[in-house]
C-alpha positions as CSV (number, residue, x, y, z in Angstrom):
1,X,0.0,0.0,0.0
2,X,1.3,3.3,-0.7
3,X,1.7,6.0,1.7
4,X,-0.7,8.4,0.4
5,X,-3.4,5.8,0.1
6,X,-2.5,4.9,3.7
7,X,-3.3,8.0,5.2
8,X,-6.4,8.8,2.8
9,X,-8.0,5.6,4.7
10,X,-7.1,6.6,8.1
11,X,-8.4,10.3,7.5
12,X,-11.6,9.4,5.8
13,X,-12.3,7.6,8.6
14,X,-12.0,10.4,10.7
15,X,-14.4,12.7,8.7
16,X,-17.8,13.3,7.8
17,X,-17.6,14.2,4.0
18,X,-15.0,11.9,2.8
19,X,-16.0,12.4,-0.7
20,X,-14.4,15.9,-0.3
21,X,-11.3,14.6,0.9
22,X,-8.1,15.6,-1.0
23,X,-4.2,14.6,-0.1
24,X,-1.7,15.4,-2.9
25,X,1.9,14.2,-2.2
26,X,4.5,16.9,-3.4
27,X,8.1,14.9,-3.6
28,X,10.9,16.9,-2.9
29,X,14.6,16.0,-2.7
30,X,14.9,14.2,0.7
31,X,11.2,13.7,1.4
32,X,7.7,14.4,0.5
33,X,4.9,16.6,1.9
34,X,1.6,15.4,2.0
35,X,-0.9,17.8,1.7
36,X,-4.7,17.1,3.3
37,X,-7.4,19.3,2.4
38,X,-11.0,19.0,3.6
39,X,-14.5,20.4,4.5
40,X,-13.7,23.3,6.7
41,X,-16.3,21.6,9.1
42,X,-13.9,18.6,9.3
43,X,-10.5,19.9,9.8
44,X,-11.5,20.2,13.9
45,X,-11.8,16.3,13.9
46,X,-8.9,15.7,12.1
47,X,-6.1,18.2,14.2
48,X,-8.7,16.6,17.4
49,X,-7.9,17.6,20.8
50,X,-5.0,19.5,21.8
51,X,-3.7,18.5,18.1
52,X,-3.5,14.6,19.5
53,X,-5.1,13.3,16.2
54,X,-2.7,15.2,13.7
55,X,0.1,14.5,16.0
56,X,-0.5,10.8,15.6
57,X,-0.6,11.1,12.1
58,X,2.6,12.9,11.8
59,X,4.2,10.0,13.9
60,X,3.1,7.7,11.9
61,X,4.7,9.2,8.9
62,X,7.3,10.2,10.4
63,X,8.3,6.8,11.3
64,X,7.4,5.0,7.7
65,X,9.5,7.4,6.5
66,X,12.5,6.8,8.3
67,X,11.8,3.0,6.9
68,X,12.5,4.5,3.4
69,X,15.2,7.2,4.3
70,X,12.6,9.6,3.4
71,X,11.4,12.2,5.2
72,X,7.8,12.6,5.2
73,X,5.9,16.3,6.2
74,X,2.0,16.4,7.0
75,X,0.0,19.2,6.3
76,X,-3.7,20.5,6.8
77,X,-4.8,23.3,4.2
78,X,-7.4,25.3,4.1
């Protein structure tokens, strides 16, 4: 499984619109960010409390990308 597919199934999960649920992965030369965009009513549940659920997700990649020598970014636009 790739690692954009990966997180689309953990965020849509998360969400109540996934149908509007966008990630585009931007490759750079060490890394890649991955870009999350969705209903403005849904980016609360995805940050969660105190930023727990984002933080999680940032692990997570953070971690898979160390398995690849990769460096792997998270972000939430607007």
């Amino acid at each position: 499984m790739e690692i954009t597919e990966f997180v689309q199934n953990i965020v849509k999960h998360l969400i109540d619109y996934p149908e509007e649920l966008t990630i585009t992965q931007v490759e750079g030369e060490k890394g890649a960010v991955f870009e999350i965009r969705v209903n403005p009513a849904d980016i609360g549940k995805v940050i969660g409390k105190r930023g727990a659920t984002i933080q999680a997700l940032r692990t997570i990649l953070k971690n898979a990308g160390m398995r690849q020598g990769k460096r792997f970014i998270l972000e939430i636009l607007q």
